[in-house]
C-alpha positions in Angstrom: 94.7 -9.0 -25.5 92.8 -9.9 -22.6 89.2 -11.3 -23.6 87.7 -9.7 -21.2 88.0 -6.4 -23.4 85.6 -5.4 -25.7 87.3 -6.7 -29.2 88.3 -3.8 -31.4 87.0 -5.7 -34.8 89.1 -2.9 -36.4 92.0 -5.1 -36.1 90.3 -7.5 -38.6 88.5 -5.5 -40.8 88.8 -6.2 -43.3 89.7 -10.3 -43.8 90.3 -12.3 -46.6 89.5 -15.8 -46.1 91.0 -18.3 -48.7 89.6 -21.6 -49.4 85.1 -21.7 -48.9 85.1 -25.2 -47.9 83.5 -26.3 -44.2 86.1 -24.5 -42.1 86.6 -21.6 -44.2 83.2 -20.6 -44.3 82.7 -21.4 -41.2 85.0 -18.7 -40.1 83.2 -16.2 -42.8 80.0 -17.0 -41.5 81.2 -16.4 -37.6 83.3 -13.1 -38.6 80.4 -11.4 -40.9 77.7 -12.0 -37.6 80.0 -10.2 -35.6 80.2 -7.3 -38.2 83.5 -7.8 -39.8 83.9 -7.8 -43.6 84.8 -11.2 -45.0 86.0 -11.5 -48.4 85.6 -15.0 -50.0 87.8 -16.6 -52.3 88.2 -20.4 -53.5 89.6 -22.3 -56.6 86.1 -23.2 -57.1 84.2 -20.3 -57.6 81.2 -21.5 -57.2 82.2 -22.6 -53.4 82.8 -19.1 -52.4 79.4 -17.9 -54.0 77.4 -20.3 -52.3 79.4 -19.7 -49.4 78.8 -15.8 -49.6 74.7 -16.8 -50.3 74.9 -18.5 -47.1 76.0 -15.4 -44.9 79.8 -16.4 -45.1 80.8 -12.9 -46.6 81.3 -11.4 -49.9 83.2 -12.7 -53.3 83.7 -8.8 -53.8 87.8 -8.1 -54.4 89.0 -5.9 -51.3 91.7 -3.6 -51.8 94.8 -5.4 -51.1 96.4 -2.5 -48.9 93.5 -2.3 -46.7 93.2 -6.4 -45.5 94.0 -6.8 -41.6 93.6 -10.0 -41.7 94.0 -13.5 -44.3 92.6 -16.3 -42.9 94.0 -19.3 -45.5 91.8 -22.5 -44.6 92.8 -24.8 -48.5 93.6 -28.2 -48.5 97.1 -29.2 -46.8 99.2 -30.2 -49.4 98.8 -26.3 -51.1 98.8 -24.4 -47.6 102.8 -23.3 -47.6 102.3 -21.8 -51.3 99.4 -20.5 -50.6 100.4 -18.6 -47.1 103.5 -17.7 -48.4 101.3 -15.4 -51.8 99.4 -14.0 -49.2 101.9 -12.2 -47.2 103.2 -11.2 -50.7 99.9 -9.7 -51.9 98.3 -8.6 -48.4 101.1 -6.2 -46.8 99.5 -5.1 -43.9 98.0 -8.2 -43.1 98.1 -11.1 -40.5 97.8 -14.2 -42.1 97.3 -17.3 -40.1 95.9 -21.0 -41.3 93.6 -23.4 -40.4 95.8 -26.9 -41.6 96.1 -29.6 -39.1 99.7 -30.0 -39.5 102.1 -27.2 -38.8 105.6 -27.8 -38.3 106.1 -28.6 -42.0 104.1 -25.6 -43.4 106.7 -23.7 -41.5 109.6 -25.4 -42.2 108.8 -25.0 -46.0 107.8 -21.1 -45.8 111.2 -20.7 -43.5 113.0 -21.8 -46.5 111.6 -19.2 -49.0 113.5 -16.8 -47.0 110.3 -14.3 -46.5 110.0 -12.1 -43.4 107.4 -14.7 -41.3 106.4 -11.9 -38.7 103.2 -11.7 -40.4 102.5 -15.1 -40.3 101.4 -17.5 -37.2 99.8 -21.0 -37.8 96.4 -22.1 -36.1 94.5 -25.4 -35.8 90.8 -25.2 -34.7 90.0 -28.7 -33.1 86.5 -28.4 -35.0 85.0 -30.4 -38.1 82.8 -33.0 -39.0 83.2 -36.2 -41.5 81.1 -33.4 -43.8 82.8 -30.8 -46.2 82.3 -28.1 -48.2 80.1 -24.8 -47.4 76.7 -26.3 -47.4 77.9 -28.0 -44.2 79.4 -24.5 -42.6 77.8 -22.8 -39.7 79.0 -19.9 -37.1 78.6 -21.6 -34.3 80.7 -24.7 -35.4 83.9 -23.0 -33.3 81.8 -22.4 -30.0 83.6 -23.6 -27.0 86.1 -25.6 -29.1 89.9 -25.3 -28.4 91.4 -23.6 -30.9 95.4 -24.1 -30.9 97.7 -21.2 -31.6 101.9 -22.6 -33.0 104.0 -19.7 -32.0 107.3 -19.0 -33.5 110.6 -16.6 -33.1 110.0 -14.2 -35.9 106.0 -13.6 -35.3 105.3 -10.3 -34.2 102.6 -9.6 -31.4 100.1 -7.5 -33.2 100.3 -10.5 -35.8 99.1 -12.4 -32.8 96.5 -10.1 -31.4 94.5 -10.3 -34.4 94.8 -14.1 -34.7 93.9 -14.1 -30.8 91.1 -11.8 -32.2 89.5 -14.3 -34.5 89.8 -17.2 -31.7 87.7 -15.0 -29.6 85.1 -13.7 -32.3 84.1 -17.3 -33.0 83.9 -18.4 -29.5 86.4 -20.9 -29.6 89.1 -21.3 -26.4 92.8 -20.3 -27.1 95.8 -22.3 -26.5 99.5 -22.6 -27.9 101.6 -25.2 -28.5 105.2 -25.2 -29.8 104.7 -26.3 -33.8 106.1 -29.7 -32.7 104.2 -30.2 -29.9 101.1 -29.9 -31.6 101.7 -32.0 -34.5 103.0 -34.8 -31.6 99.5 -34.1 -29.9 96.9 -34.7 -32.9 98.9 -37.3 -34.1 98.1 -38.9 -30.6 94.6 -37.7 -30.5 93.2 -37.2 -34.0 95.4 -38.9 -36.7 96.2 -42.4 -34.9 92.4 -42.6 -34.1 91.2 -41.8 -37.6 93.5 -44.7 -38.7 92.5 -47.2 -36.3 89.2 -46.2 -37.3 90.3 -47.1 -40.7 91.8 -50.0 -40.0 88.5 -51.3 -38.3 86.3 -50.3 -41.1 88.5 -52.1 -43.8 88.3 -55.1 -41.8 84.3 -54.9 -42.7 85.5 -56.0 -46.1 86.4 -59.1 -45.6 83.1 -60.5 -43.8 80.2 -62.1 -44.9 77.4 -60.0 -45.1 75.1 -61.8 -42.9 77.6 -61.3 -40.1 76.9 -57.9 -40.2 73.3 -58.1 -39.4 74.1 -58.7 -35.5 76.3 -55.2 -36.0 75.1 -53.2 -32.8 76.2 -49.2 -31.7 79.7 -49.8 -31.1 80.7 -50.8 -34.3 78.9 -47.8 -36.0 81.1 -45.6 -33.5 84.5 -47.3 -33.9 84.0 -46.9 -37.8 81.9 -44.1 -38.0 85.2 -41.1 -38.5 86.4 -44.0 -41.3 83.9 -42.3 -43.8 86.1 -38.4 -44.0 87.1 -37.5 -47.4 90.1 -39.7 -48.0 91.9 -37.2 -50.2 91.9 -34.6 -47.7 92.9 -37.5 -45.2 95.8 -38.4 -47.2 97.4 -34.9 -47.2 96.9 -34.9 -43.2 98.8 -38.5 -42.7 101.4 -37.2 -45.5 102.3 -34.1 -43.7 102.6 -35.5 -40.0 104.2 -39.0 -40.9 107.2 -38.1 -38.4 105.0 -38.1 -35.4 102.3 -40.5 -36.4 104.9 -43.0 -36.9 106.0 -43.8 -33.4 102.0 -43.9 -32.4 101.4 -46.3 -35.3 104.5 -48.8 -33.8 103.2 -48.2 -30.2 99.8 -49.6 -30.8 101.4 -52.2 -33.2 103.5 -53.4 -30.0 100.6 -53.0 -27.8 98.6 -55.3 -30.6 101.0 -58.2 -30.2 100.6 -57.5 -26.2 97.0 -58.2 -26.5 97.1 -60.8 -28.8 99.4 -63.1 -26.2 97.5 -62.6 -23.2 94.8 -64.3 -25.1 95.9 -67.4 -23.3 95.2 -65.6 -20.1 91.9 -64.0 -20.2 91.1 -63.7 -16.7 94.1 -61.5 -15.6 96.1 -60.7 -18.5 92.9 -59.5 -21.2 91.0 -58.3 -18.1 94.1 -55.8 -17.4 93.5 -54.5 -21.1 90.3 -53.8 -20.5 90.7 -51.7 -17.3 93.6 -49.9 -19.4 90.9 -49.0 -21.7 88.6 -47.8 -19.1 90.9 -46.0 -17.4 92.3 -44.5 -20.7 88.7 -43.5 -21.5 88.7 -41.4 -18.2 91.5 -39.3 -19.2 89.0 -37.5 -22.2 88.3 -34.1 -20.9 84.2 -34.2 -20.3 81.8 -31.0 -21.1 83.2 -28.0 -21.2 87.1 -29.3 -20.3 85.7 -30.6 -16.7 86.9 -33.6 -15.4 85.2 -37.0 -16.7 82.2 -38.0 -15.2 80.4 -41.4 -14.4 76.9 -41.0 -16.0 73.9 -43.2 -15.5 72.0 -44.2 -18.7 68.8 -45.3 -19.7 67.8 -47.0 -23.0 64.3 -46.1 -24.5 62.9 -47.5 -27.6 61.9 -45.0 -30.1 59.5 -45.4 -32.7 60.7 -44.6 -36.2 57.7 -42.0 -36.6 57.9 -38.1 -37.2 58.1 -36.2 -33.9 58.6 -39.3 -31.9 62.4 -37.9 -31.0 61.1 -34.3 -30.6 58.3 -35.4 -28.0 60.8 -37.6 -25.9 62.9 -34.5 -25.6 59.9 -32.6 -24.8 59.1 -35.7 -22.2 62.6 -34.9 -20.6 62.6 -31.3 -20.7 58.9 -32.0 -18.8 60.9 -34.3 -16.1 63.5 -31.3 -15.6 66.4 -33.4 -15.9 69.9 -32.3 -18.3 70.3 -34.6 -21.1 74.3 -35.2 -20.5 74.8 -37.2 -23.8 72.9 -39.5 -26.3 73.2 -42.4 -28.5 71.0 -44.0 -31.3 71.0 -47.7 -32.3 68.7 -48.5 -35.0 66.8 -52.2 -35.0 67.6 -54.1 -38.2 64.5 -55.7 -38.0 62.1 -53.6 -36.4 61.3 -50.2 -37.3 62.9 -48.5 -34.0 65.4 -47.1 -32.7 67.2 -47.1 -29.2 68.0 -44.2 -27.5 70.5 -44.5 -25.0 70.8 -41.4 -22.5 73.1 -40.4 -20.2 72.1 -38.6 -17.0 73.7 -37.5 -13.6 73.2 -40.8 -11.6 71.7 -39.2 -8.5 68.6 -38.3 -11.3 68.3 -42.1 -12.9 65.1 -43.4 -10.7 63.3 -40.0 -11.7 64.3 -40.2 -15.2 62.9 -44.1 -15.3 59.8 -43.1 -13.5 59.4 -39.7 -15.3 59.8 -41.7 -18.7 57.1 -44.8 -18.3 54.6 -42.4 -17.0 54.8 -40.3 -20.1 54.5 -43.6 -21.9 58.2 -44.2 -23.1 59.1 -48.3 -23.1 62.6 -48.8 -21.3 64.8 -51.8 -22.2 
Protein backbone atom coordinates (compact mmCIF):
# COMPACT_ATOMS: atom_id res chain seq x y z
CA UNK A 1 0.00 0.00 0.00
CA UNK A 2 1.87 2.98 -0.99
CA UNK A 3 1.46 5.88 1.73
CA UNK A 4 1.17 8.18 -0.56
CA UNK A 5 -2.58 6.98 -1.10
CA UNK A 6 -5.31 8.14 0.73
CA UNK A 7 -5.77 5.20 3.51
CA UNK A 8 -9.01 3.34 3.00
CA UNK A 9 -9.75 3.17 7.09
CA UNK A 10 -12.26 0.55 5.84
CA UNK A 11 -9.61 -1.88 6.06
CA UNK A 12 -9.55 -1.30 9.93
CA UNK A 13 -12.83 -0.61 10.85
CA UNK A 14 -13.58 -1.88 12.97
CA UNK A 15 -10.41 -2.86 15.58
CA UNK A 16 -10.29 -4.53 18.66
CA UNK A 17 -7.42 -3.50 20.76
CA UNK A 18 -6.52 -5.83 23.63
CA UNK A 19 -4.67 -4.75 26.62
CA UNK A 20 -5.43 -0.50 27.70
CA UNK A 21 -2.17 0.01 29.16
CA UNK A 22 0.32 2.95 27.70
CA UNK A 23 0.75 1.41 24.23
CA UNK A 24 -2.55 0.04 23.86
CA UNK A 25 -4.36 3.13 24.32
CA UNK A 26 -2.10 4.83 22.69
CA UNK A 27 -2.98 3.15 19.58
CA UNK A 28 -6.95 3.67 20.50
CA UNK A 29 -6.43 7.04 21.09
CA UNK A 30 -4.43 7.55 17.43
CA UNK A 31 -7.01 5.21 15.60
CA UNK A 32 -10.42 6.86 17.09
CA UNK A 33 -8.80 10.64 15.89
CA UNK A 34 -8.51 9.37 12.61
CA UNK A 35 -12.17 8.04 12.57
CA UNK A 36 -11.83 4.40 13.07
CA UNK A 37 -13.78 2.56 15.71
CA UNK A 38 -11.67 1.19 18.57
CA UNK A 39 -13.04 -1.27 20.82
CA UNK A 40 -11.28 -1.49 24.25
CA UNK A 41 -10.69 -4.40 26.29
CA UNK A 42 -8.26 -5.22 29.35
CA UNK A 43 -8.09 -7.69 32.30
CA UNK A 44 -8.61 -4.73 34.34
CA UNK A 45 -11.69 -3.25 33.45
CA UNK A 46 -11.28 -0.34 34.88
CA UNK A 47 -8.06 0.35 32.41
CA UNK A 48 -10.13 0.14 29.39
CA UNK A 49 -12.83 2.55 30.84
CA UNK A 50 -10.51 5.13 31.68
CA UNK A 51 -8.91 4.46 28.61
CA UNK A 52 -12.21 4.86 26.59
CA UNK A 53 -12.90 8.32 28.92
CA UNK A 54 -9.67 9.50 27.61
CA UNK A 55 -10.59 9.33 23.77
CA UNK A 56 -8.97 5.86 23.32
CA UNK A 57 -12.30 4.24 21.96
CA UNK A 58 -15.16 2.37 23.30
CA UNK A 59 -15.58 -0.70 25.98
CA UNK A 60 -18.72 -1.42 23.75
CA UNK A 61 -18.55 -5.41 22.49
CA UNK A 62 -18.25 -5.34 18.53
CA UNK A 63 -19.58 -8.05 16.62
CA UNK A 64 -17.05 -10.54 16.30
CA UNK A 65 -17.66 -11.16 12.42
CA UNK A 66 -17.37 -7.67 11.58
CA UNK A 67 -13.54 -6.77 13.38
CA UNK A 68 -10.84 -5.89 10.50
CA UNK A 69 -8.46 -5.58 12.71
CA UNK A 70 -6.99 -6.90 16.59
CA UNK A 71 -4.40 -4.99 17.78
CA UNK A 72 -3.16 -7.25 21.09
CA UNK A 73 -0.69 -4.81 23.06
CA UNK A 74 -0.76 -7.24 27.00
CA UNK A 75 2.12 -7.96 28.86
CA UNK A 76 4.75 -10.41 27.11
CA UNK A 77 4.64 -13.37 28.92
CA UNK A 78 0.52 -13.74 27.90
CA UNK A 79 1.00 -12.45 24.21
CA UNK A 80 1.19 -16.09 22.36
CA UNK A 81 -2.22 -17.18 24.26
CA UNK A 82 -3.61 -14.22 23.79
CA UNK A 83 -2.95 -13.78 19.81
CA UNK A 84 -3.51 -17.17 19.23
CA UNK A 85 -7.78 -16.51 20.93
CA UNK A 86 -7.92 -13.82 18.76
CA UNK A 87 -7.62 -15.37 15.47
CA UNK A 88 -9.99 -17.92 17.01
CA UNK A 89 -12.71 -15.41 17.92
CA UNK A 90 -12.09 -12.65 15.23
CA UNK A 91 -12.36 -14.53 11.74
CA UNK A 92 -12.01 -11.96 9.46
CA UNK A 93 -9.47 -10.16 11.20
CA UNK A 94 -5.74 -9.13 11.08
CA UNK A 95 -4.22 -9.42 14.28
CA UNK A 96 -0.89 -8.16 14.89
CA UNK A 97 1.05 -7.24 18.52
CA UNK A 98 2.83 -4.74 19.96
CA UNK A 99 5.50 -7.16 22.30
CA UNK A 100 9.03 -6.38 22.11
CA UNK A 101 10.16 -9.86 21.53
CA UNK A 102 8.96 -11.81 18.55
CA UNK A 103 10.68 -14.81 17.46
CA UNK A 104 9.39 -16.71 20.49
CA UNK A 105 5.70 -15.51 20.28
CA UNK A 106 5.89 -17.14 16.96
CA UNK A 107 7.64 -20.06 17.58
CA UNK A 108 5.03 -20.91 20.35
CA UNK A 109 1.74 -19.95 18.08
CA UNK A 110 3.61 -22.16 15.16
CA UNK A 111 3.29 -25.03 17.47
CA UNK A 112 -0.48 -24.73 18.08
CA UNK A 113 -0.82 -25.78 14.56
CA UNK A 114 -3.32 -22.62 13.62
CA UNK A 115 -3.44 -21.14 10.10
CA UNK A 116 -0.85 -17.87 11.01
CA UNK A 117 -1.93 -16.00 7.70
CA UNK A 118 -3.86 -13.75 9.85
CA UNK A 119 -1.28 -13.02 12.01
CA UNK A 120 2.00 -10.70 11.64
CA UNK A 121 4.03 -9.41 14.74
CA UNK A 122 4.95 -5.57 15.18
CA UNK A 123 7.16 -3.64 17.58
CA UNK A 124 6.71 0.17 17.81
CA UNK A 125 10.15 1.64 19.11
CA UNK A 126 7.86 4.04 21.36
CA UNK A 127 7.34 4.23 25.28
CA UNK A 128 8.33 5.87 28.24
CA UNK A 129 9.54 4.54 31.88
CA UNK A 130 5.48 5.44 32.49
CA UNK A 131 2.53 2.88 32.10
CA UNK A 132 -0.80 2.52 32.03
CA UNK A 133 -3.53 4.80 30.07
CA UNK A 134 -3.25 7.95 32.09
CA UNK A 135 0.18 8.12 30.38
CA UNK A 136 -1.26 7.33 26.66
CA UNK A 137 -1.42 9.92 24.03
CA UNK A 138 -1.99 9.89 19.95
CA UNK A 139 0.86 11.37 19.10
CA UNK A 140 3.21 9.10 21.11
CA UNK A 141 3.92 7.01 17.64
CA UNK A 142 4.66 10.22 15.52
CA UNK A 143 7.77 9.87 13.51
CA UNK A 144 8.80 6.74 15.49
CA UNK A 145 10.02 3.55 13.56
CA UNK A 146 7.63 1.10 13.93
CA UNK A 147 9.09 -2.52 12.99
CA UNK A 148 7.04 -4.98 11.01
CA UNK A 149 8.48 -9.32 11.53
CA UNK A 150 7.32 -10.89 8.47
CA UNK A 151 6.84 -14.50 8.06
CA UNK A 152 5.98 -17.40 5.24
CA UNK A 153 2.39 -18.07 6.04
CA UNK A 154 1.23 -14.23 6.46
CA UNK A 155 -0.93 -13.24 3.86
CA UNK A 156 -0.70 -9.57 2.23
CA UNK A 157 -3.96 -8.08 3.01
CA UNK A 158 -3.00 -9.27 6.71
CA UNK A 159 -0.14 -6.94 5.97
CA UNK A 160 -1.88 -4.01 4.34
CA UNK A 161 -3.95 -3.41 7.32
CA UNK A 162 -0.98 -3.72 9.78
CA UNK A 163 0.94 -1.35 7.20
CA UNK A 164 -2.40 0.67 7.67
CA UNK A 165 -2.17 1.21 11.38
CA UNK A 166 1.75 2.07 11.05
CA UNK A 167 0.69 4.84 8.80
CA UNK A 168 -2.55 6.17 10.78
CA UNK A 169 -0.39 6.79 13.86
CA UNK A 170 2.42 8.48 12.02
CA UNK A 171 4.97 6.14 12.84
CA UNK A 172 7.77 4.98 9.97
CA UNK A 173 7.60 1.30 8.71
CA UNK A 174 10.32 -1.09 8.57
CA UNK A 175 10.75 -5.05 8.64
CA UNK A 176 12.98 -7.20 9.94
CA UNK A 177 13.16 -11.01 9.82
CA UNK A 178 11.78 -12.19 13.57
CA UNK A 179 15.33 -12.91 14.44
CA UNK A 180 16.85 -10.03 13.29
CA UNK A 181 14.80 -7.91 15.31
CA UNK A 182 14.99 -9.56 18.50
CA UNK A 183 19.21 -9.56 17.77
CA UNK A 184 18.71 -5.64 17.15
CA UNK A 185 16.76 -4.45 20.47
CA UNK A 186 18.64 -6.77 22.34
CA UNK A 187 21.65 -4.62 21.07
CA UNK A 188 19.89 -1.35 21.33
CA UNK A 189 17.15 -1.49 23.95
CA UNK A 190 17.53 -4.59 26.31
CA UNK A 191 21.53 -4.50 26.90
CA UNK A 192 21.14 -0.74 27.68
CA UNK A 193 18.23 -1.02 30.03
CA UNK A 194 20.52 -3.55 31.97
CA UNK A 195 23.59 -1.65 32.01
CA UNK A 196 21.32 0.96 33.12
CA UNK A 197 20.41 -1.36 35.80
CA UNK A 198 23.51 -2.42 36.67
CA UNK A 199 24.62 1.29 37.19
CA UNK A 200 21.76 2.16 39.31
CA UNK A 201 22.18 -0.87 41.68
CA UNK A 202 25.63 0.18 42.17
CA UNK A 203 23.90 3.41 43.87
CA UNK A 204 23.15 0.91 46.72
CA UNK A 205 26.13 0.38 47.97
CA UNK A 206 27.36 4.16 48.52
CA UNK A 207 27.23 6.41 51.24
CA UNK A 208 24.75 8.85 50.90
CA UNK A 209 26.83 11.85 51.18
CA UNK A 210 28.61 10.74 48.08
CA UNK A 211 25.67 11.25 46.26
CA UNK A 212 25.35 14.87 46.88
CA UNK A 213 28.18 15.76 44.27
CA UNK A 214 25.78 13.49 41.77
CA UNK A 215 25.67 15.77 38.56
CA UNK A 216 23.36 15.20 34.98
CA UNK A 217 25.17 12.29 33.81
CA UNK A 218 24.39 10.01 36.46
CA UNK A 219 20.62 10.90 36.39
CA UNK A 220 20.86 9.89 32.56
CA UNK A 221 22.83 6.63 32.82
CA UNK A 222 20.24 5.54 35.53
CA UNK A 223 17.34 7.28 34.64
CA UNK A 224 15.61 4.06 32.14
CA UNK A 225 16.62 1.89 35.54
CA UNK A 226 13.20 3.09 37.09
CA UNK A 227 10.59 0.96 34.19
CA UNK A 228 8.36 -1.33 35.76
CA UNK A 229 10.51 -4.32 36.61
CA UNK A 230 7.76 -6.89 36.16
CA UNK A 231 7.18 -5.93 32.72
CA UNK A 232 11.09 -5.82 32.39
CA UNK A 233 11.41 -9.23 33.52
CA UNK A 234 9.10 -10.80 30.78
CA UNK A 235 11.22 -8.72 28.13
CA UNK A 236 14.83 -10.13 29.32
CA UNK A 237 12.91 -13.65 29.83
CA UNK A 238 11.68 -13.80 26.27
CA UNK A 239 14.95 -12.55 24.38
CA UNK A 240 17.59 -14.36 26.67
CA UNK A 241 19.14 -16.06 23.38
CA UNK A 242 20.23 -12.81 21.94
CA UNK A 243 20.80 -10.80 24.94
CA UNK A 244 23.17 -13.22 26.00
CA UNK A 245 26.05 -12.86 23.62
CA UNK A 246 25.60 -8.75 24.22
CA UNK A 247 25.78 -9.41 28.04
CA UNK A 248 29.41 -11.51 27.53
CA UNK A 249 30.59 -8.93 24.88
CA UNK A 250 30.40 -6.00 27.29
CA UNK A 251 31.51 -8.41 30.10
CA UNK A 252 34.88 -8.97 27.86
CA UNK A 253 35.01 -5.44 26.89
CA UNK A 254 34.78 -4.70 30.99
CA UNK A 255 37.89 -6.64 31.73
CA UNK A 256 39.42 -4.71 28.50
CA UNK A 257 38.81 -1.51 30.32
CA UNK A 258 39.70 -2.47 33.55
CA UNK A 259 43.53 -3.55 32.34
CA UNK A 260 44.29 -0.58 30.41
CA UNK A 261 43.84 1.14 33.75
CA UNK A 262 47.63 0.94 33.99
CA UNK A 263 47.80 2.83 30.78
CA UNK A 264 45.59 5.81 30.87
CA UNK A 265 47.12 7.93 28.44
CA UNK A 266 46.72 5.59 25.34
CA UNK A 267 45.03 2.55 26.30
CA UNK A 268 41.75 4.37 28.45
CA UNK A 269 41.97 7.38 26.13
CA UNK A 270 41.32 4.74 23.13
CA UNK A 271 38.06 3.76 25.22
CA UNK A 272 36.98 6.97 25.31
CA UNK A 273 37.22 7.82 21.52
CA UNK A 274 35.34 4.24 21.07
CA UNK A 275 32.66 5.79 23.03
CA UNK A 276 32.58 8.96 21.17
CA UNK A 277 32.73 7.51 18.09
CA UNK A 278 30.08 4.88 19.08
CA UNK A 279 27.86 7.79 20.23
CA UNK A 280 28.10 9.13 16.52
CA UNK A 281 26.57 6.09 15.11
CA UNK A 282 22.86 7.09 16.86
CA UNK A 283 20.72 8.27 14.10
CA UNK A 284 20.00 12.19 15.02
CA UNK A 285 16.46 14.03 14.34
CA UNK A 286 14.39 12.60 12.18
CA UNK A 287 16.95 9.47 11.11
CA UNK A 288 19.61 12.23 9.74
CA UNK A 289 23.02 11.71 10.28
CA UNK A 290 24.54 12.78 13.82
CA UNK A 291 25.35 16.16 14.29
CA UNK A 292 28.01 18.18 16.35
CA UNK A 293 25.79 20.74 18.30
CA UNK A 294 27.04 23.79 20.22
CA UNK A 295 25.58 24.20 23.75
CA UNK A 296 25.01 26.73 26.09
CA UNK A 297 24.26 26.36 29.91
CA UNK A 298 21.79 28.88 31.52
CA UNK A 299 20.81 28.96 34.99
CA UNK A 300 17.15 28.77 35.60
CA UNK A 301 15.40 29.94 38.53
CA UNK A 302 13.13 27.43 40.15
CA UNK A 303 10.13 29.94 39.76
CA UNK A 304 6.79 29.50 37.78
CA UNK A 305 7.16 30.60 34.16
CA UNK A 306 10.85 30.98 34.43
CA UNK A 307 11.22 27.88 31.75
CA UNK A 308 8.27 29.18 29.65
CA UNK A 309 9.87 32.78 29.27
CA UNK A 310 13.44 31.34 28.38
CA UNK A 311 11.68 29.51 25.64
CA UNK A 312 9.86 32.52 24.78
CA UNK A 313 13.53 34.39 25.05
CA UNK A 314 14.67 31.84 22.32
CA UNK A 315 11.80 31.75 20.11
CA UNK A 316 12.46 35.95 20.36
CA UNK A 317 16.30 35.16 19.21
CA UNK A 318 14.86 32.95 16.20
CA UNK A 319 17.16 30.24 16.80
CA UNK A 320 15.90 26.01 16.81
CA UNK A 321 16.21 24.56 20.10
CA UNK A 322 18.08 21.15 18.80
CA UNK A 323 18.00 19.41 22.25
CA UNK A 324 17.87 20.19 26.09
CA UNK A 325 19.01 19.07 29.41
CA UNK A 326 18.11 19.98 33.06
CA UNK A 327 20.46 19.67 36.07
CA UNK A 328 19.07 20.67 39.23
CA UNK A 329 21.40 22.47 42.09
CA UNK A 330 21.37 20.50 45.35
CA UNK A 331 21.90 23.42 47.10
CA UNK A 332 20.57 26.23 45.42
CA UNK A 333 17.10 26.55 44.29
CA UNK A 334 18.01 26.39 40.26
CA UNK A 335 18.33 24.55 37.73
CA UNK A 336 20.73 24.37 34.63
CA UNK A 337 19.59 24.26 31.34
CA UNK A 338 21.89 23.03 28.94
CA UNK A 339 20.88 23.71 25.18
CA UNK A 340 22.03 22.47 22.19
CA UNK A 341 22.15 24.66 19.03
CA UNK A 342 23.58 24.57 15.44
CA UNK A 343 27.16 25.92 16.07
CA UNK A 344 27.23 28.51 13.39
CA UNK A 345 24.11 30.23 15.80
CA UNK A 346 26.15 29.89 19.39
CA UNK A 347 27.63 33.72 19.58
CA UNK A 348 23.89 34.89 18.79
CA UNK A 349 22.34 32.59 21.14
CA UNK A 350 24.92 33.89 24.04
CA UNK A 351 24.38 37.44 23.11
CA UNK A 352 20.57 36.98 22.42
CA UNK A 353 20.36 35.28 26.01
CA UNK A 354 22.37 38.01 28.42
CA UNK A 355 20.51 40.74 26.74
CA UNK A 356 17.22 39.30 27.70
CA UNK A 357 18.70 38.88 31.07
CA UNK A 358 19.46 35.03 31.26
CA UNK A 359 22.95 34.29 33.52
CA UNK A 360 25.24 31.83 31.37
CA UNK A 361 27.70 29.47 33.23
Amino acid sequence: MPETEEPDLGLINSTVVIGAGLLGASIGAALTRAGVTVHLTDAVFSHARVAASLGAGTVDKPDPAAVRLVVVATPPRSLAAVIGEALDKYPNAAVTDVGSVKSRVLHQLQSTGRDLSRYLGSHPMAGSQHSGPMSASPDLFVDRTWAVTPHRQVSEPTADRVRLLIQVCGARYTAFTPEDHDRAVAQVSHLPQLVSVLMADHLLGIPSGHLELAGQGLRDVTRIAGSDPDLWEQIIAGNVDALRPELEDVRTRLDELIDALDDPAHKVRAFLQRGVNGTRQIPGKHGAPAMDYAQIVIELPDTPGALAQLFRDFADAGVNVEDIQIQHDLVRQVGYLAVSVEPGHLRDVQEAMRAAGWRLV
